[in-house]
LUMLUM-949537 format. One record per residue (C-alpha): x, y, z; residue in three letters. Coordinates in steps of 0.001 Angstrom, whole numbers. Example, Ala and Ser with C-alpha at 12.3 -4.5 7.8 and 13.67 -1.06 7.14 Angstrom:
SITE|c1|c2|c3|aa
SITE|12300|-4500|7800|ALA
SITE|13670|-1060|7140|SER
END
This chain:
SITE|c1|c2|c3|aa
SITE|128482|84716|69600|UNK
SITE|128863|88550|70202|UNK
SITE|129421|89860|73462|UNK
SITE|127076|91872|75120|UNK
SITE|128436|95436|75266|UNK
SITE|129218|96054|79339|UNK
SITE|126650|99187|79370|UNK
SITE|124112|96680|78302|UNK
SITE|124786|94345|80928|UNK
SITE|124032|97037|83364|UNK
SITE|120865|97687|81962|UNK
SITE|119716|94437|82334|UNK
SITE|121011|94009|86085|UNK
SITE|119102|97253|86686|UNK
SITE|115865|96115|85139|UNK
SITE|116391|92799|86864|UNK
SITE|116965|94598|90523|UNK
SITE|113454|96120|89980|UNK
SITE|111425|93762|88830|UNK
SITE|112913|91118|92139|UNK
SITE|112449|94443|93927|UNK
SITE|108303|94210|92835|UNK
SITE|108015|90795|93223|UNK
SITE|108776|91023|96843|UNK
SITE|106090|93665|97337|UNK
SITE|103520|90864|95181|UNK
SITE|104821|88096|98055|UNK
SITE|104257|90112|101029|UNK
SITE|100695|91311|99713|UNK
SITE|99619|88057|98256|UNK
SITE|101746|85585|100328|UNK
SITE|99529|84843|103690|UNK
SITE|96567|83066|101253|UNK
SITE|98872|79744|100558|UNK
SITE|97613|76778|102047|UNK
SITE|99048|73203|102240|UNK
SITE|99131|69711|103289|UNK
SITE|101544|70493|106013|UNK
SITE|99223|73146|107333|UNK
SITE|95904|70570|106945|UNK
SITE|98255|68276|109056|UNK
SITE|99065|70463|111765|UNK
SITE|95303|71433|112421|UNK
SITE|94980|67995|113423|UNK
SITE|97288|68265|116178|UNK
SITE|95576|67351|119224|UNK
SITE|95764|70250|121761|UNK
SITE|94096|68372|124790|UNK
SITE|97637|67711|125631|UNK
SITE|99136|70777|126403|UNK
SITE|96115|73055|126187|UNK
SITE|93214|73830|129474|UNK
SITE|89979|73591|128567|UNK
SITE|87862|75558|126272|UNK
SITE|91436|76031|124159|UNK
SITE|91648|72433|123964|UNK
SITE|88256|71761|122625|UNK
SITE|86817|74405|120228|UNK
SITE|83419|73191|118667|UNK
SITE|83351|73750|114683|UNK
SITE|86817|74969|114841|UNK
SITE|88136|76566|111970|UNK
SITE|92024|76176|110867|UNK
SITE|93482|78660|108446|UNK
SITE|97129|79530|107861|UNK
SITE|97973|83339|108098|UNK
SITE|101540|84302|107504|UNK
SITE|104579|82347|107197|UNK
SITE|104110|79798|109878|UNK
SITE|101819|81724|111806|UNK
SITE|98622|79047|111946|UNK
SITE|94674|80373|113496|UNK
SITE|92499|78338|114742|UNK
SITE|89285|79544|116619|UNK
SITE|85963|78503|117547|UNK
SITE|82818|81340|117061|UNK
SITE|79286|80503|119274|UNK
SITE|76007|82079|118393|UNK
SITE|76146|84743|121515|UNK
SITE|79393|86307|120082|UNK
SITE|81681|84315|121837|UNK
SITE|85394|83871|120023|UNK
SITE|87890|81586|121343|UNK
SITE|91444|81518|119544|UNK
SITE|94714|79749|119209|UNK
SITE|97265|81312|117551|UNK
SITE|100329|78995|116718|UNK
SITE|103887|79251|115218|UNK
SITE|107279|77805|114816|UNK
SITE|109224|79464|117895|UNK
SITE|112652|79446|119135|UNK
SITE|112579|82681|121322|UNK
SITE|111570|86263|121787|UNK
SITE|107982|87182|121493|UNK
SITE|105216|86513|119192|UNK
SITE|102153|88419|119099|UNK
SITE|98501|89189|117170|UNK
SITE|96958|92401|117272|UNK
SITE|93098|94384|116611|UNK
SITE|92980|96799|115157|UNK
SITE|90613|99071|114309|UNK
SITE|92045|100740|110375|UNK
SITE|94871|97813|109865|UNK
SITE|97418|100219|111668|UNK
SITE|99683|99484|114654|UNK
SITE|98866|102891|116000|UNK
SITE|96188|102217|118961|UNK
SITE|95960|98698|118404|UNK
SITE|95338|96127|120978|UNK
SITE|97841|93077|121137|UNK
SITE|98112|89953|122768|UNK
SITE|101694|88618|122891|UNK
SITE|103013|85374|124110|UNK
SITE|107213|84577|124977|UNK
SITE|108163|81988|127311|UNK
SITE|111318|83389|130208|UNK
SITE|114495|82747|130748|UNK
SITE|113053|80485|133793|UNK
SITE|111181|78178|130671|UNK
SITE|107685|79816|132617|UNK
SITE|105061|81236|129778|UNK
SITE|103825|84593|129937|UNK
SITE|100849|86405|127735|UNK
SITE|100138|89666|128314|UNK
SITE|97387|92324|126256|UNK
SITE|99196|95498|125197|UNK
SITE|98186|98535|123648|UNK
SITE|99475|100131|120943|UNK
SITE|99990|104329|122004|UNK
SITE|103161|104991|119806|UNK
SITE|105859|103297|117717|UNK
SITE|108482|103049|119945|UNK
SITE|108773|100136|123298|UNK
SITE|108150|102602|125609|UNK
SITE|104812|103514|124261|UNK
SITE|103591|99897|123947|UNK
SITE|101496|99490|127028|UNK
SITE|101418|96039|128929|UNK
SITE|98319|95015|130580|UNK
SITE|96162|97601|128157|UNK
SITE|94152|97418|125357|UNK
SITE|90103|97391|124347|UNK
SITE|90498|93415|123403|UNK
SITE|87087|91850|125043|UNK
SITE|88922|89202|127514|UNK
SITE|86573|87240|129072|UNK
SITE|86816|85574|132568|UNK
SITE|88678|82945|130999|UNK
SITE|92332|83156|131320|UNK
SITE|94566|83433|128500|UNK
SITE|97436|80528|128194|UNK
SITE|100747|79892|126668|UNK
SITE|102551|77074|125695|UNK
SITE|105182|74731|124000|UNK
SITE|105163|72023|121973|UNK
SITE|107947|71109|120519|UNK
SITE|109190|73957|118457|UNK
SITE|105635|75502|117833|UNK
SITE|104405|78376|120409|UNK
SITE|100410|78546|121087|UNK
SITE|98675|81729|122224|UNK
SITE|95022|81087|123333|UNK
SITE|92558|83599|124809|UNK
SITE|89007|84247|124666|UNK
SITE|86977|87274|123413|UNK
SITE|83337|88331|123739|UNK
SITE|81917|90205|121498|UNK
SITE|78210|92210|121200|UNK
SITE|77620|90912|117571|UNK
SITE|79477|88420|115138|UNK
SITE|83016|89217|114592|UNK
SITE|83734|88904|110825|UNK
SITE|86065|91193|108768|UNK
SITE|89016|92196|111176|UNK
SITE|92367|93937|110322|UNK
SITE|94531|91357|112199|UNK
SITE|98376|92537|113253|UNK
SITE|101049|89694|112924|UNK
SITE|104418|90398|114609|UNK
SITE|107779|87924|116513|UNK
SITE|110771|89022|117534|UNK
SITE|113837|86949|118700|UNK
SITE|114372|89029|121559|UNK
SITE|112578|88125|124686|UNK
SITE|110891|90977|126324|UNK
SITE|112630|92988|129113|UNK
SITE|110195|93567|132560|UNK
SITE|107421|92955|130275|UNK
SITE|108561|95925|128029|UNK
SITE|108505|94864|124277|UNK
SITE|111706|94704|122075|UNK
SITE|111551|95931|118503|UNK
SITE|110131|93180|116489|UNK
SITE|111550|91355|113443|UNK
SITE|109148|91831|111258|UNK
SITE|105514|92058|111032|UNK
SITE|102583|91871|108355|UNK
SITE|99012|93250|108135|UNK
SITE|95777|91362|106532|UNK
SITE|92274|91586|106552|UNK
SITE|91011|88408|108065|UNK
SITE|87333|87421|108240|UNK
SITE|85856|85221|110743|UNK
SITE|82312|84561|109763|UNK
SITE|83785|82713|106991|UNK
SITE|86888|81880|107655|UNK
SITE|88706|83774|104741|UNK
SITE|91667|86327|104357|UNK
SITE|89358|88883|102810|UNK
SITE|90802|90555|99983|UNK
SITE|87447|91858|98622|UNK
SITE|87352|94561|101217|UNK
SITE|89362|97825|101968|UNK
SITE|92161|95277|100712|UNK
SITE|91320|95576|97184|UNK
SITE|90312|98895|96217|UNK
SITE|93073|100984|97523|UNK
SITE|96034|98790|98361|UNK
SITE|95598|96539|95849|UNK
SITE|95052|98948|92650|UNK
SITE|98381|101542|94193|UNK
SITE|100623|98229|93980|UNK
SITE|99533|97572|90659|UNK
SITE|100135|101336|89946|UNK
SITE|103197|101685|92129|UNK
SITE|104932|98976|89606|UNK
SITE|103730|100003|86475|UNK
SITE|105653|103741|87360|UNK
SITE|108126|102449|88567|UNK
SITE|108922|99524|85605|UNK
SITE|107754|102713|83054|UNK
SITE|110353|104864|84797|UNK
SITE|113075|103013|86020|UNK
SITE|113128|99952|84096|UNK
SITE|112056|101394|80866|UNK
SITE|112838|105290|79866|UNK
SITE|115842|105432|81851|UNK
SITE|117700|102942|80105|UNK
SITE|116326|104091|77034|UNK
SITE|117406|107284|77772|UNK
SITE|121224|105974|78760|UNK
SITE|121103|103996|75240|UNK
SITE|120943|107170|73312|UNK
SITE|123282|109076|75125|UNK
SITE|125877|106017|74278|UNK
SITE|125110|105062|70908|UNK
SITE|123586|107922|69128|UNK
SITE|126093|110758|69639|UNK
SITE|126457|110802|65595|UNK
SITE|123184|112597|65439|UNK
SITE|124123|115823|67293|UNK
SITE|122446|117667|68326|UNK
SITE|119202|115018|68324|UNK
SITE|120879|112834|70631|UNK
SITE|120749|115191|73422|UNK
SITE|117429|116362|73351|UNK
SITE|116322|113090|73053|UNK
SITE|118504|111944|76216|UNK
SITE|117731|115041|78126|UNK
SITE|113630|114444|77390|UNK
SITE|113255|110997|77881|UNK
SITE|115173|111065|80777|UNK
SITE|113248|113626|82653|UNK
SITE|110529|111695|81838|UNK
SITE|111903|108795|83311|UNK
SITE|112446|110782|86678|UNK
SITE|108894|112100|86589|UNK
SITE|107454|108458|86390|UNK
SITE|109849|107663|89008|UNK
SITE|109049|110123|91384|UNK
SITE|105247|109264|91274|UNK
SITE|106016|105585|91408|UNK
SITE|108020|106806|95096|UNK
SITE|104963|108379|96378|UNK
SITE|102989|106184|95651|UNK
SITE|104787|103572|97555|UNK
SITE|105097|105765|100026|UNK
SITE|101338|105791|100482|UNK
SITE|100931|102070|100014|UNK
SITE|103579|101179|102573|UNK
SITE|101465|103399|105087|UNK
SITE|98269|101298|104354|UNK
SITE|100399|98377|103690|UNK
SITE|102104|98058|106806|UNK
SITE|104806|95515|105767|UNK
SITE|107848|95143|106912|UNK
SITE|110074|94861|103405|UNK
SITE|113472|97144|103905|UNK
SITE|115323|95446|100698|UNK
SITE|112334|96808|98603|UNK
SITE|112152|99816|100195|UNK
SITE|116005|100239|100260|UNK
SITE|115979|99399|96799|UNK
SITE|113663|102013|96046|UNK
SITE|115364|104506|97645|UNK
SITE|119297|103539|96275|UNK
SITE|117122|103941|92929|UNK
SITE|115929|107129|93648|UNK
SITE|118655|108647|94457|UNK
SITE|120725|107522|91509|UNK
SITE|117851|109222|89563|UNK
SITE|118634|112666|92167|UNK
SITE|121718|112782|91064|UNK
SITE|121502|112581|87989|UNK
SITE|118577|115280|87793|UNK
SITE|121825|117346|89371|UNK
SITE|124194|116439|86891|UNK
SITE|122008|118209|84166|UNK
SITE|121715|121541|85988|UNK
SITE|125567|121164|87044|UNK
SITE|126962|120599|82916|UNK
SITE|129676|122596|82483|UNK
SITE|130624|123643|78606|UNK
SITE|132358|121472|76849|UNK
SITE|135383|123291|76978|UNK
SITE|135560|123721|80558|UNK
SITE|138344|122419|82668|UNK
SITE|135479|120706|84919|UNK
SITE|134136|119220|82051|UNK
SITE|136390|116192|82876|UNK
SITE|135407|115612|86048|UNK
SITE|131506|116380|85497|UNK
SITE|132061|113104|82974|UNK
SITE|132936|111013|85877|UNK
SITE|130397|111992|88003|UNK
SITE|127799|111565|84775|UNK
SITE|129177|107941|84163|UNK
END
């Protein structure tokens, strides 16, 4: 069998790193609509026993997983009334749900749940003012509460968050924030959570709604964010590298072919960047291998954009070194 020529190799690796890079971005965008048995089995799990009433008896409840392990259930009456339990595997730090009003974290309102170091549980609303702890305001927000009190507790490894909202009319489609961290909170001040997801949730039927401002606009820029960036990175550039390795005997075709395809490759590259760029700010996900990937990529691409307006003649005494750095 032939060997694979090592330049090839590292065309395929690259072209592998992107397309794993993508499919990340298709899991965090597509990944909080799985259902299961295990889920169906854990909305059975009688809350009477560790729950006050109304959290312990909601009427026509509905049971939907969100996001990872994150599991809603909540019970809607005809005057508007919403009561919720939010539940997930926990270990420490805090976990919290936000509203918000555009499915941004900027002026959102949060409730968050964490048990102390004394084993006591404390849930607290916060609002959402700026993006860093200090800004995250505890005992604030524009969340309805009503007179009911909110509760925390454990069972066994799974956290519950129940409160109680009132509403003037129906609550159905609803950007809903999803955040933990492993850090416990500090005099009720928030530590930087571990990661965090966005979706569109909607309560009148019980649905992640992906029909909405989901699918228009976040939806069609992922599908164009990876089609620039396979077209660019995973396709022209390589192309691109090909000819500059193998057809050399066709001088001086080689180069303008290499030297145009390239910048093409760039060009698609670039676009596929800001793109993302505006996808991640309606996205809201937290996904820093993609993202570093993307960058790491991008750069390479800088670089090389630099070693074209940096070549040197051939008979230069740089010329040498300018190879390396080309390479």
């Amino acid at each position: 069998m032939e060997e694979i020529p090592r330049f090839g190799l590292l065309n395929l690796s690259f072209l592998f790193v992107v397309l794993i890079s993508f499919m990340q971005l298709n899991v965090v965008v597509e990944g909080g609509n799985m259902e299961g048995d295990g889920n169906n089995a854990l909305c059975n799990t009688d809350l009477s026993s560790f729950l006050p009433f109304p959290y312990s008896n909601l009427p026509n409840m509905v049971c939907k997983p969100l996001w990872n392990s994150y599991l809603l259930r909540y019970s809607q009456t005809k005057d508007h009334e919403i009561t919720i339990v939010l539940s997930t595997i926990y270990t420490s730090g805090w976990v919290g749900i936000g509203f918000s009003r555009d499915g941004k974290m900027l002026n959102s309102s949060c409730m968050v749940g964490w048990m102390n170091m004394e084993g006591h549980g404390r849930i607290k609303q916060y609002y959402v003012k700026g993006f860093i702890p200090s800004e995250i305001k505890a005992d604030e927000g524009e969340l309805p509460l009503t007179n009911v009190p909110p509760f925390v507790a454990i069972q066994g490894a799974t956290i519950y968050l129940a409160f109680q909202l009132k509403y003037n009319k129906t609550l159905k489609t609803q950007p809903i924030l999803l955040a933990f961290s492993t850090k416990n909170p500090h005099h009720h001040r928030l530590t930087v959570h571990d990661d965090k997801t966005t979706l569109y949730f909607d309560f009148s039927s019980g649905k992640t709604d992906s029909s909405t401002d989901l699918s228009p606009s976040i939806f069609k820029d992922r599908r164009t964010h990876g089609t620039l960036a396979m077209l660019g990175w995973g396709l022209f550039l390589p192309v691109g590298a090909i000819l500059a390795r193998y057809f050399k005997h066709n001088d001086p075709l080689w180069y303008y072919l290499h030297v145009s395809i390239q910048f093409i490759g760039f060009i698609l590259g670039v676009a596929a960047v800001v793109v993302g760029l505006s996808l991640n700010s309606k996205l809201h996900a937290f996904i820093p291998q993609h993202k570093g990937i993307g960058i790491f990529v991008f750069i390479l691409t800088i670089l090389q954009v630099f070693a074209f307006l940096s070549r040197p003649s051939t008979d230069s005494k740089y010329r040498r070194y300018w190879n390396w750095y080309h390479n």
